[in-house]
Biopython code that builds the backbone (N, CA, C, O; Angstrom):
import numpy as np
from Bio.PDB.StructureBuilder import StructureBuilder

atoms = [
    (1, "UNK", "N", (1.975, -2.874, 6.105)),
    (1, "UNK", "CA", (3.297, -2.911, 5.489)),
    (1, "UNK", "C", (3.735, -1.548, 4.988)),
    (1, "UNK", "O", (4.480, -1.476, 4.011)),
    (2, "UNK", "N", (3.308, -0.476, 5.611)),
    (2, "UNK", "CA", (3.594, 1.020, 5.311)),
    (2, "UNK", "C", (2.693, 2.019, 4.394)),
    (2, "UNK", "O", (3.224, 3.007, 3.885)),
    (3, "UNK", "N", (1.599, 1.791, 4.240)),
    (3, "UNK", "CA", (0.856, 2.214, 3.350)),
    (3, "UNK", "C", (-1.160, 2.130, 4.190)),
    (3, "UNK", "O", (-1.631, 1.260, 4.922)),
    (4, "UNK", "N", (-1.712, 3.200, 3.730)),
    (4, "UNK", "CA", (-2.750, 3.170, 3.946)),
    (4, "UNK", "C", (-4.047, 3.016, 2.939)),
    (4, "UNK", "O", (-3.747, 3.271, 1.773)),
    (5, "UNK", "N", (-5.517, 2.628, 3.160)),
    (5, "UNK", "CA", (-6.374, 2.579, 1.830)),
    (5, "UNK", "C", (-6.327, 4.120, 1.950)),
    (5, "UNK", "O", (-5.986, 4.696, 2.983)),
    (6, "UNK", "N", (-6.797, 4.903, 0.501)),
    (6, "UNK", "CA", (-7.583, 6.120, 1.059)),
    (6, "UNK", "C", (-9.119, 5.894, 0.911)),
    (6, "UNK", "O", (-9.622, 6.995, 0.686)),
    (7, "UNK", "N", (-9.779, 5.215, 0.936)),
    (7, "UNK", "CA", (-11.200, 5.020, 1.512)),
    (7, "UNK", "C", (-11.431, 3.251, 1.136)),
    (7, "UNK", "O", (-11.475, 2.762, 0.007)),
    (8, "UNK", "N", (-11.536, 2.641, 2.240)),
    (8, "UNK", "CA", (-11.656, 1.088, 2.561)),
    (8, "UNK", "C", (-13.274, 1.044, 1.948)),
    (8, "UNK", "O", (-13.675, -0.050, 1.553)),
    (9, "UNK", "N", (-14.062, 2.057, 1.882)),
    (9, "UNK", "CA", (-15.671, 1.546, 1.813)),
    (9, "UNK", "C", (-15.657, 2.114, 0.226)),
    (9, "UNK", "O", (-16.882, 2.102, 0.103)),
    (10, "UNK", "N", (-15.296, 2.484, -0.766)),
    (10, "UNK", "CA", (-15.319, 2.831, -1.935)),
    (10, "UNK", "C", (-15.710, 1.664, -3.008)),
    (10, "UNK", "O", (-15.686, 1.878, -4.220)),
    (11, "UNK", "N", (-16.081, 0.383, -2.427)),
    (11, "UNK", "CA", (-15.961, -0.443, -2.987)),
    (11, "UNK", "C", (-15.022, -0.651, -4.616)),
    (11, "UNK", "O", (-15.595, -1.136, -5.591)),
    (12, "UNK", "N", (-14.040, -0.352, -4.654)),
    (12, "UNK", "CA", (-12.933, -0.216, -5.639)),
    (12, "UNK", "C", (-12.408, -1.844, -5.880)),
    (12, "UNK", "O", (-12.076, -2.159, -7.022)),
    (13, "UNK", "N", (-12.360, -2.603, -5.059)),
    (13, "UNK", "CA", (-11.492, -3.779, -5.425)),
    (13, "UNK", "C", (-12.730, -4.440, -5.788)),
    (13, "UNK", "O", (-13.858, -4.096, -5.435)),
    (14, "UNK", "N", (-12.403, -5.459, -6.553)),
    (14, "UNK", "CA", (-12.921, -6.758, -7.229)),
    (14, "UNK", "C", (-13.970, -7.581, -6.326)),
    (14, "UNK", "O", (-13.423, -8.386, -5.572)),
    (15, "UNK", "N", (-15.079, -7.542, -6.276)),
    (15, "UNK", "CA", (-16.180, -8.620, -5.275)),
    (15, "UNK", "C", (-16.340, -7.142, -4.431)),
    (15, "UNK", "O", (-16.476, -7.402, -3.235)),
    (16, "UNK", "N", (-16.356, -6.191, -4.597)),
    (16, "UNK", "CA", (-16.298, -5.340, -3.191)),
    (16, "UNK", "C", (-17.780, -3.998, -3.747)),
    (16, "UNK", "O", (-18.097, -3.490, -4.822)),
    (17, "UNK", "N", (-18.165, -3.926, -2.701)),
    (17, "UNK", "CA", (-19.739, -2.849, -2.971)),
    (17, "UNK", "C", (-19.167, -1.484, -2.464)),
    (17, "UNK", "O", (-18.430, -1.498, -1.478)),
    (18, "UNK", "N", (-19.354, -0.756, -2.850)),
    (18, "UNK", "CA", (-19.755, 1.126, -2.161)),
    (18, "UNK", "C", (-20.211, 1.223, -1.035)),
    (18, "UNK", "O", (-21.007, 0.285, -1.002)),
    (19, "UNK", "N", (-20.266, 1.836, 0.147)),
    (19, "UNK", "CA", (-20.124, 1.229, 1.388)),
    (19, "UNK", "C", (-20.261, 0.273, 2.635)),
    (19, "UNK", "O", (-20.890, 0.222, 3.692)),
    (20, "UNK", "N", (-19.126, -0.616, 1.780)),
    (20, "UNK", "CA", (-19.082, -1.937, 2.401)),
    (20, "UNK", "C", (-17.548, -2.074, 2.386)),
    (20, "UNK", "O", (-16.873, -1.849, 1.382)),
    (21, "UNK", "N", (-16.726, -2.707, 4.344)),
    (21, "UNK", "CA", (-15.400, -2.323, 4.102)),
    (21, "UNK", "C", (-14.783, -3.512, 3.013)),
    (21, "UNK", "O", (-15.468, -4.484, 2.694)),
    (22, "UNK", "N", (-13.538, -3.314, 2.548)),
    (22, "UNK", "CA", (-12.864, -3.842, 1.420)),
    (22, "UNK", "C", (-12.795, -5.271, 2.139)),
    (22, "UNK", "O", (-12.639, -5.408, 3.352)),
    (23, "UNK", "N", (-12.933, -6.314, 1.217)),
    (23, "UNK", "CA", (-12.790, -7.599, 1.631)),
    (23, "UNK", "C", (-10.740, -7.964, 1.915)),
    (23, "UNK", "O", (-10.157, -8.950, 2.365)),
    (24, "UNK", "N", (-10.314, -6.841, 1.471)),
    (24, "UNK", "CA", (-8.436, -7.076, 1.073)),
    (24, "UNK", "C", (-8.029, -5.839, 2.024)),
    (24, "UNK", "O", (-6.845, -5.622, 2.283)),
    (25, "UNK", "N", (-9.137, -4.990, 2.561)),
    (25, "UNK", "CA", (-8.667, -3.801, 3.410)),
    (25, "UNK", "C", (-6.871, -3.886, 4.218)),
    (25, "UNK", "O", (-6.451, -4.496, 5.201)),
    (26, "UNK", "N", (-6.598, -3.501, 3.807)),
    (26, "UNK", "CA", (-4.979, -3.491, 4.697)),
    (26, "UNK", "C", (-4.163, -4.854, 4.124)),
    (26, "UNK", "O", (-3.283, -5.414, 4.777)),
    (27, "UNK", "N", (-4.642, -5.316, 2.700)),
    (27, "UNK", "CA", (-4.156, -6.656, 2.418)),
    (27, "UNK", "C", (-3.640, -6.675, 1.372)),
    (27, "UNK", "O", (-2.837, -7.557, 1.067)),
    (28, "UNK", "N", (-4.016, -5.604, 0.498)),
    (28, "UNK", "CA", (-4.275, -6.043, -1.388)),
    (28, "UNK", "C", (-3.025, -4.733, -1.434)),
    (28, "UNK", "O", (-3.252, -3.616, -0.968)),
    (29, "UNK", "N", (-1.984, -5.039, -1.945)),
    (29, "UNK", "CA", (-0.450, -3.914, -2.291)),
    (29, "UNK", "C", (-1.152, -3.717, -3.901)),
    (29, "UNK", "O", (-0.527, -2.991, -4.674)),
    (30, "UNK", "N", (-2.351, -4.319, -4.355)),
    (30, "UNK", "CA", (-2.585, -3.999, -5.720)),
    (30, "UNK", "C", (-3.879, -2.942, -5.987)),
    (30, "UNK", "O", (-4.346, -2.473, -7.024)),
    (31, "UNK", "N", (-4.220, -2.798, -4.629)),
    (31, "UNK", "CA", (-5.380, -2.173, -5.215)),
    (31, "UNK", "C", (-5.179, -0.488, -5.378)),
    (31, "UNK", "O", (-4.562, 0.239, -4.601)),
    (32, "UNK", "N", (-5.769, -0.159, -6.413)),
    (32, "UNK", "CA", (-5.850, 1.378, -6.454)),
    (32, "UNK", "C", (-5.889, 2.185, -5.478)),
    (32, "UNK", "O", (-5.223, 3.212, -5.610)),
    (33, "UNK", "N", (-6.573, 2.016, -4.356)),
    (33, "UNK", "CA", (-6.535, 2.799, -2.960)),
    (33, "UNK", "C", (-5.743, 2.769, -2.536)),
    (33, "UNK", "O", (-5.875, 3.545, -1.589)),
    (34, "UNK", "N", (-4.879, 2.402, -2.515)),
    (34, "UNK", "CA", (-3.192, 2.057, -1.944)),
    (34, "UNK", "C", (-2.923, 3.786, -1.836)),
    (34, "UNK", "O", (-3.274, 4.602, -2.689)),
    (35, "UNK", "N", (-2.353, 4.026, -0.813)),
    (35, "UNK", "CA", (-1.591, 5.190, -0.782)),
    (35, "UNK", "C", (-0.178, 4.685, -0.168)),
    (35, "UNK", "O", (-0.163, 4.136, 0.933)),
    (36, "UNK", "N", (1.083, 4.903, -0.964)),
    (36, "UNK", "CA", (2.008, 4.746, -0.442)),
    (36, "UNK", "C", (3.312, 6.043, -0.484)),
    (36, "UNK", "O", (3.906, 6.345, -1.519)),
    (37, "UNK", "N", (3.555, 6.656, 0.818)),
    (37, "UNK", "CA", (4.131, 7.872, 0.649)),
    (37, "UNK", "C", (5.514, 7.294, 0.381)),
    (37, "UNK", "O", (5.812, 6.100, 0.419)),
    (38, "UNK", "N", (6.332, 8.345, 0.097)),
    (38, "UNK", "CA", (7.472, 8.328, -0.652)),
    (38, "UNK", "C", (8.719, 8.357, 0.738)),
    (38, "UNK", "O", (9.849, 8.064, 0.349)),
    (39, "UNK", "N", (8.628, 8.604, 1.914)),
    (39, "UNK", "CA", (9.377, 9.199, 2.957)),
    (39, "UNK", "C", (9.839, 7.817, 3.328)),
    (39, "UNK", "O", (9.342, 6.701, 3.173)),
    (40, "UNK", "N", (11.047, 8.294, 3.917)),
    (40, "UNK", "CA", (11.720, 7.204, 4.631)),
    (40, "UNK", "C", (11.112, 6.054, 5.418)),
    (40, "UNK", "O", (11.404, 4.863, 5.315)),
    (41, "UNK", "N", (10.284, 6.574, 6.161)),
    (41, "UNK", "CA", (9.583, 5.607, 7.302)),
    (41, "UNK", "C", (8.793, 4.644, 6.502)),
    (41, "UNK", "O", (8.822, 3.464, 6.851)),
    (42, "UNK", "N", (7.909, 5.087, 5.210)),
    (42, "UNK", "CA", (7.412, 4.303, 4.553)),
    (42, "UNK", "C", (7.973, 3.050, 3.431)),
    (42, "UNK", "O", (7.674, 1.905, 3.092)),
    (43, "UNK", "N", (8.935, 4.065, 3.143)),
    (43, "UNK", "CA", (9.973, 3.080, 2.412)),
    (43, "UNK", "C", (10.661, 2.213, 3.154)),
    (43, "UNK", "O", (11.148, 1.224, 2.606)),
    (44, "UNK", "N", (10.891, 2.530, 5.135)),
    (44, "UNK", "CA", (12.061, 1.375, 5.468)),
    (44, "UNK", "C", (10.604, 0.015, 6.011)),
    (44, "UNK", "O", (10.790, -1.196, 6.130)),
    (45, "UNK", "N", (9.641, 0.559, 6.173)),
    (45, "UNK", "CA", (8.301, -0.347, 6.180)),
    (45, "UNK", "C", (7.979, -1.521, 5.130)),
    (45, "UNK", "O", (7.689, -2.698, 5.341)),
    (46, "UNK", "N", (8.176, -0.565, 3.517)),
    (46, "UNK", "CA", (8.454, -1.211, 2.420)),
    (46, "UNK", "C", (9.381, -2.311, 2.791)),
    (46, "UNK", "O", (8.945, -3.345, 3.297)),
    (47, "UNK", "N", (10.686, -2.119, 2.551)),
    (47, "UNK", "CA", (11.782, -2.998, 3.408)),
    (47, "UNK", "C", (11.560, -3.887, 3.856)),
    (47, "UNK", "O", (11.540, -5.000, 3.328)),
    (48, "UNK", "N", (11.305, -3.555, 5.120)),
    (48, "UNK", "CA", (10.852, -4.341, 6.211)),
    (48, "UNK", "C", (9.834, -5.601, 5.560)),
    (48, "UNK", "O", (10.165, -6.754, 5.836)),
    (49, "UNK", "N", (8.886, -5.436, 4.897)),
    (49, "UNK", "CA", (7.856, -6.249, 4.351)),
    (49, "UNK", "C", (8.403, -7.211, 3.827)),
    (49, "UNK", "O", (8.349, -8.392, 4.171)),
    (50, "UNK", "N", (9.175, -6.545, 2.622)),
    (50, "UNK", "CA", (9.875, -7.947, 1.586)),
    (50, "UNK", "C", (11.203, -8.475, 2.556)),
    (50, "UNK", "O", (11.737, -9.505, 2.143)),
    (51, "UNK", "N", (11.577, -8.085, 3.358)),
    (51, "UNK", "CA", (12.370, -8.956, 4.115)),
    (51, "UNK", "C", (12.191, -10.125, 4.459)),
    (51, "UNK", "O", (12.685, -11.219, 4.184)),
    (52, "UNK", "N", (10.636, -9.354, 5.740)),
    (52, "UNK", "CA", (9.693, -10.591, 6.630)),
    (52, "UNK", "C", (9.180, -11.588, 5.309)),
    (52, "UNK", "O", (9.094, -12.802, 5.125)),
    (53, "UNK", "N", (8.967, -10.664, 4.710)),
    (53, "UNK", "CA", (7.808, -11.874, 3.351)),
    (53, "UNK", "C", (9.371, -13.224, 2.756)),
    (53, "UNK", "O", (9.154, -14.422, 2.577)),
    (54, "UNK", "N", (10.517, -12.679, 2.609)),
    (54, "UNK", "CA", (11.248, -13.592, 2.167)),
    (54, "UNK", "C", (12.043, -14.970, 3.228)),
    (54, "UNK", "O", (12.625, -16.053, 3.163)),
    (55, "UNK", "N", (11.567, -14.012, 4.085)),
    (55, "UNK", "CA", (12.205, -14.785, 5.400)),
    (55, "UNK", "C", (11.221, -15.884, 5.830)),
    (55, "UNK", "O", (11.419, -17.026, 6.244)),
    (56, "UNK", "N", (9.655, -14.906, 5.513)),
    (56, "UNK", "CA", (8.572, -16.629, 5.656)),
    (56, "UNK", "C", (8.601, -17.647, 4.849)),
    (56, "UNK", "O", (7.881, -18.619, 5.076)),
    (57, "UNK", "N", (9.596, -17.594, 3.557)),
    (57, "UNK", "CA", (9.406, -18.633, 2.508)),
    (57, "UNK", "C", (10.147, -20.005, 3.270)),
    (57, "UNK", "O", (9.937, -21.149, 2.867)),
    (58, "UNK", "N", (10.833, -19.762, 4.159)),
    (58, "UNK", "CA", (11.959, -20.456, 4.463)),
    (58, "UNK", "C", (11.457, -21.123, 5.536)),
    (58, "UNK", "O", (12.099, -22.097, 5.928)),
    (59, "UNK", "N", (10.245, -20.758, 6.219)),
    (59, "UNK", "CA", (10.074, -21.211, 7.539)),
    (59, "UNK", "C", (8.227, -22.054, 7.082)),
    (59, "UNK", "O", (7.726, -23.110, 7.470)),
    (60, "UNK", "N", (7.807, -21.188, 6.325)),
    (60, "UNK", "CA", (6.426, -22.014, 6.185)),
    (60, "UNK", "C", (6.161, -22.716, 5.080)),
    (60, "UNK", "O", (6.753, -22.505, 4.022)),
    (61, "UNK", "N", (5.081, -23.777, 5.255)),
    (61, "UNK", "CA", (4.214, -24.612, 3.917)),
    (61, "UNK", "C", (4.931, -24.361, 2.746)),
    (61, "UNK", "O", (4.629, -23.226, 2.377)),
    (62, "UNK", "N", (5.635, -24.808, 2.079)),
    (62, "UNK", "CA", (5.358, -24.174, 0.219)),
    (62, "UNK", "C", (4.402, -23.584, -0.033)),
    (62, "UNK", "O", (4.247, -22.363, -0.068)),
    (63, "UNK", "N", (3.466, -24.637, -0.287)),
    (63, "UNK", "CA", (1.937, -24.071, -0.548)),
    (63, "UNK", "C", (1.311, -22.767, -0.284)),
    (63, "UNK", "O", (1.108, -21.841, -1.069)),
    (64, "UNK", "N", (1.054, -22.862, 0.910)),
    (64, "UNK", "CA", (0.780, -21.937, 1.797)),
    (64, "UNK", "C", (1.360, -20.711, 1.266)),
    (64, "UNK", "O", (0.646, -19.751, 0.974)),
    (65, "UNK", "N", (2.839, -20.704, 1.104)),
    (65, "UNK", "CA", (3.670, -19.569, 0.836)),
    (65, "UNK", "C", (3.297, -19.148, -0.698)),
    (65, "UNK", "O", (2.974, -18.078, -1.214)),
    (66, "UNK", "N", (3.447, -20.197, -1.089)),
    (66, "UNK", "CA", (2.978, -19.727, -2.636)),
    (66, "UNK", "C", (1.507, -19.403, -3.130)),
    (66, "UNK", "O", (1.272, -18.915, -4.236)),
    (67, "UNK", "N", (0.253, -19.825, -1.909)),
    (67, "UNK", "CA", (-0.939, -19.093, -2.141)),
    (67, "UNK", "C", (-1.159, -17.972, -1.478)),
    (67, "UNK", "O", (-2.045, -17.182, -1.804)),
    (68, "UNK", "N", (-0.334, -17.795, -0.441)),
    (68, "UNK", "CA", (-0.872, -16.088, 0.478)),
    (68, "UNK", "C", (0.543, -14.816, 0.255)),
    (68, "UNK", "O", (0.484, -13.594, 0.115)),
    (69, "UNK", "N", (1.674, -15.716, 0.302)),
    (69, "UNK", "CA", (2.778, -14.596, 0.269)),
    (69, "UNK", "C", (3.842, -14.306, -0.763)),
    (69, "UNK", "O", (4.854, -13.610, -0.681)),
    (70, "UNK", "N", (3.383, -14.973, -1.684)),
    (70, "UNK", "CA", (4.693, -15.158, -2.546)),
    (70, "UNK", "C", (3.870, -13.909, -3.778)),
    (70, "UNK", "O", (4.487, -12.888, -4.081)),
    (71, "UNK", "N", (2.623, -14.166, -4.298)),
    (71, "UNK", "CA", (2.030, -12.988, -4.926)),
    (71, "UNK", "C", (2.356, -11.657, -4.264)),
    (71, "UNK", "O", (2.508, -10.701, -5.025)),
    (72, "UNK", "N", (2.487, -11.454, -2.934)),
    (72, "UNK", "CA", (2.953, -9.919, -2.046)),
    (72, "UNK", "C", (4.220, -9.397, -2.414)),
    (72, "UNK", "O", (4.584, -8.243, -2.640)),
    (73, "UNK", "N", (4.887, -10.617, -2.431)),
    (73, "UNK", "CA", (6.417, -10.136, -2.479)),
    (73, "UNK", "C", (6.726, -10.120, -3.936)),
    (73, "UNK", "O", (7.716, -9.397, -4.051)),
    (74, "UNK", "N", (6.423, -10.490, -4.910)),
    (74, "UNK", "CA", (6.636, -10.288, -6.170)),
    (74, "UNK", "C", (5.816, -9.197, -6.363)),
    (74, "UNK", "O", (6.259, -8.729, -7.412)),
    (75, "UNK", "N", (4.799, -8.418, -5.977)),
    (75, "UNK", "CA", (4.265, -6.835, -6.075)),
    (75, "UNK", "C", (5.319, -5.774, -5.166)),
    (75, "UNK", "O", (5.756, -4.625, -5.226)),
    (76, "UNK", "N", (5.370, -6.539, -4.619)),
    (76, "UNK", "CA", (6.316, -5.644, -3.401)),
    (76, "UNK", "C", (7.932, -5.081, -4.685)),
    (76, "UNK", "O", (8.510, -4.025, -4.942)),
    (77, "UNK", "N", (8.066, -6.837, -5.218)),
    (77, "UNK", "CA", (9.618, -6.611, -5.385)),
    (77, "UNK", "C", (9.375, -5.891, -7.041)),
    (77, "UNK", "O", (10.033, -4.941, -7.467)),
    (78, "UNK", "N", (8.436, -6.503, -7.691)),
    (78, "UNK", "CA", (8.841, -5.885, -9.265)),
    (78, "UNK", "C", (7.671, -4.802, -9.797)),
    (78, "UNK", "O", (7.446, -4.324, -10.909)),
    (79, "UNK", "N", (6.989, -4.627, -8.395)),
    (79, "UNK", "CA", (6.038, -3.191, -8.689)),
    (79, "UNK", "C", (6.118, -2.076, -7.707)),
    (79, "UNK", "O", (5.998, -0.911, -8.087)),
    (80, "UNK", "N", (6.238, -2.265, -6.945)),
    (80, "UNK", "CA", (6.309, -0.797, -5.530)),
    (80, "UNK", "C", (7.742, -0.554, -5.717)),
    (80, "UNK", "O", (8.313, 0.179, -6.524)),
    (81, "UNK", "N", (8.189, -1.297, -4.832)),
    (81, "UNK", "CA", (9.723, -0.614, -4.939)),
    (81, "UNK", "C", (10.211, -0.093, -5.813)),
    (81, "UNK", "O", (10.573, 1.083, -5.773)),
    (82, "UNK", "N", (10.318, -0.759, -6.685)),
    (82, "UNK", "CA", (11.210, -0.199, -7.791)),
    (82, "UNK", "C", (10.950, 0.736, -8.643)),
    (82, "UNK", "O", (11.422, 0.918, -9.765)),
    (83, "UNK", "N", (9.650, 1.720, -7.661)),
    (83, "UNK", "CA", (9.229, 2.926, -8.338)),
    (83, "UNK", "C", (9.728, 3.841, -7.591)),
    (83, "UNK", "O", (9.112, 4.897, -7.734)),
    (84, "UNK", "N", (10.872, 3.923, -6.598)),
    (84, "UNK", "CA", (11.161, 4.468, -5.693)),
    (84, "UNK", "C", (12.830, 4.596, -6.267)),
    (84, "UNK", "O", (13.263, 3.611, -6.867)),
    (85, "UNK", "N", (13.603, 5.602, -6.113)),
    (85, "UNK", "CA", (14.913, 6.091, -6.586)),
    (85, "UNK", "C", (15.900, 5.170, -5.593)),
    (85, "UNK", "O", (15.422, 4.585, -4.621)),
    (86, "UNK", "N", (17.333, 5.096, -5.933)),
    (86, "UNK", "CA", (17.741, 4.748, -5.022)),
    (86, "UNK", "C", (18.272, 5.383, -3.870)),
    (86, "UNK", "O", (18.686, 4.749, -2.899)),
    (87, "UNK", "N", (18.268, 7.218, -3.993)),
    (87, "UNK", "CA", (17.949, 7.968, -2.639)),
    (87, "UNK", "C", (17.151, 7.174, -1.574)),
    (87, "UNK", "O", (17.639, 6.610, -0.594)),
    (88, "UNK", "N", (15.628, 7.228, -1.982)),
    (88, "UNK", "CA", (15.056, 6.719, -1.316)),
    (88, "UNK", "C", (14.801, 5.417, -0.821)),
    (88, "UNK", "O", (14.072, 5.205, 0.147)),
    (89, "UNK", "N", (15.376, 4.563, -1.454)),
    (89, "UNK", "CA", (15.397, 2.973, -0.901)),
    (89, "UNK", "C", (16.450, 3.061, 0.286)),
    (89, "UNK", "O", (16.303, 2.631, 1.430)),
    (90, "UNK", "N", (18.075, 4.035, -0.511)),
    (90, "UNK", "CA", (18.884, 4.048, 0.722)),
    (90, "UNK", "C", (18.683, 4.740, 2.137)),
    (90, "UNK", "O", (19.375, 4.353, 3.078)),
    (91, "UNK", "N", (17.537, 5.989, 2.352)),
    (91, "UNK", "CA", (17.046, 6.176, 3.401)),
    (91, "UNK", "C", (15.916, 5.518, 4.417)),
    (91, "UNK", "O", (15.589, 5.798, 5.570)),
    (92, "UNK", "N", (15.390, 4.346, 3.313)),
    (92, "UNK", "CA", (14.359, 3.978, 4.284)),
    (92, "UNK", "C", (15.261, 2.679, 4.718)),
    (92, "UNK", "O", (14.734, 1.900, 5.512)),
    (93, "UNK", "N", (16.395, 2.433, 4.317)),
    (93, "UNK", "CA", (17.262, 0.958, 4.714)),
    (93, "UNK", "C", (17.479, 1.149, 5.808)),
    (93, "UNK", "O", (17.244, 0.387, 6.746)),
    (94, "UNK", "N", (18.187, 2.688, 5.853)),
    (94, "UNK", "CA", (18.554, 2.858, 7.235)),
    (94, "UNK", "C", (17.655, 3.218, 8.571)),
    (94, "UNK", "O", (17.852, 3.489, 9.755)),
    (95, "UNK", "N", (16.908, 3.109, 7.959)),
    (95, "UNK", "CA", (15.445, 3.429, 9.286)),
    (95, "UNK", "C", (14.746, 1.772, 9.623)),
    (95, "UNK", "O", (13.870, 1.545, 10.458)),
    (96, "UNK", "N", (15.462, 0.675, 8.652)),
    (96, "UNK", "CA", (14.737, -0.974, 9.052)),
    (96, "UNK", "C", (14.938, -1.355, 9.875)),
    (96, "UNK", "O", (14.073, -2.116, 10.310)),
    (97, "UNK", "N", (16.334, -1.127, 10.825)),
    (97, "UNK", "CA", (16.816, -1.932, 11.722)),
    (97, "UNK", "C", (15.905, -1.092, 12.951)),
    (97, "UNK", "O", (15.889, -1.784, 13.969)),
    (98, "UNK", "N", (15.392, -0.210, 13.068)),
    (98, "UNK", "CA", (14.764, 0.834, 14.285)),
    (98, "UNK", "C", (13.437, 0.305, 14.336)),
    (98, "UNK", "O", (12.714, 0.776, 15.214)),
    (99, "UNK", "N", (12.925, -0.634, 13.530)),
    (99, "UNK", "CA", (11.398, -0.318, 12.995)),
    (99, "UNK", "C", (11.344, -1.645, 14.382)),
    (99, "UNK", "O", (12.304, -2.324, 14.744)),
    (100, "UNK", "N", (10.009, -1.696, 14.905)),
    (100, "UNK", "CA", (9.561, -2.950, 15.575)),
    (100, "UNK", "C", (9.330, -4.199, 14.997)),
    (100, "UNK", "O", (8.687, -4.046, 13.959)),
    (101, "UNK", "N", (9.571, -5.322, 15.218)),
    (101, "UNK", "CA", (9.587, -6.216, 14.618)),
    (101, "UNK", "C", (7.957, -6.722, 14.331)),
    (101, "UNK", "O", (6.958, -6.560, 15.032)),
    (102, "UNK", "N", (8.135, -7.444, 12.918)),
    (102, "UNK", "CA", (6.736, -8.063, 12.150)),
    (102, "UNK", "C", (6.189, -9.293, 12.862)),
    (102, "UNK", "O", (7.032, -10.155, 13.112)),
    (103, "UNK", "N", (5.095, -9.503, 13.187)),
    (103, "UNK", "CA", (4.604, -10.582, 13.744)),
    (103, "UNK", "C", (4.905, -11.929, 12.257)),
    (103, "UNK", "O", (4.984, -11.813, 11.034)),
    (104, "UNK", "N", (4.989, -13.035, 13.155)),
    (104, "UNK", "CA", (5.503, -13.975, 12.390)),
    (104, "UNK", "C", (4.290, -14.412, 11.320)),
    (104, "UNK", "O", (3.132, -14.240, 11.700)),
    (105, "UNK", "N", (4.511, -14.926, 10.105)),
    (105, "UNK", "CA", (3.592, -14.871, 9.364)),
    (105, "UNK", "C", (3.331, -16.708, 9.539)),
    (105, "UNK", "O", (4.154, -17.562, 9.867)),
    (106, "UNK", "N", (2.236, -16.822, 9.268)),
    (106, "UNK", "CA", (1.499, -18.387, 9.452)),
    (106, "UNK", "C", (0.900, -18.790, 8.147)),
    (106, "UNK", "O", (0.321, -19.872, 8.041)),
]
sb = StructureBuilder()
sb.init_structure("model")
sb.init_model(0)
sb.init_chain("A")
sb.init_seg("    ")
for serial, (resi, resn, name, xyz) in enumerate(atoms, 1):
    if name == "N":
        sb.init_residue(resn, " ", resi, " ")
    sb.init_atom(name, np.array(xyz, "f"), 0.0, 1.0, " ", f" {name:<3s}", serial, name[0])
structure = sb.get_structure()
């Protein structure tokens, strides 16, 4: 969703050992390893995420939605983003519609 760990084997997240990969690797928008750059492409990625994430509420489980995706998009919406100016939200908007589309979430 636009962001990389900077070391997956650091064991940093919660249940997780020192080199052993992250059990949330490419999953957890909360964990400290999070690197998320500030540039357009990353921000219209940002975007892109809470879009797809709001658009799955509508199509899957409740449940489901409210145990795997609904915690993402409330980090997404009232912690990442909104550490970002609105320069930068308005340049990565315009880079969403270019981006390839998100595989459908289940």
């Amino acid at each position: 969703f636009g962001f990389d760990c900077d070391d997956p084997l650091a064991g940093v997240a919660p249940g997780t050992r020192r080199g052993e990969l992250c059990t949330h690797f490419m999953g957890c928008f909360t964990c400290p390893n999070a690197i998320i750059a500030p540039d357009p492409a990353t921000v219209a990625r940002l975007l892109q995420a809470r879009d797809h994430l709001r658009g799955a509420a509508t199509t899957l489980h409740p449940a489901r939605w409210q145990a795997f995706y609904a915690p993402q998009l409330r980090i997404l919406e009232e912690d990442i983003l909104p550490r970002f100016g609105m320069r930068e939200l308005a340049a990565g908007q315009l880079l969403v519609a270019r981006l390839p589309a998100l595989p459908d979430l289940r």
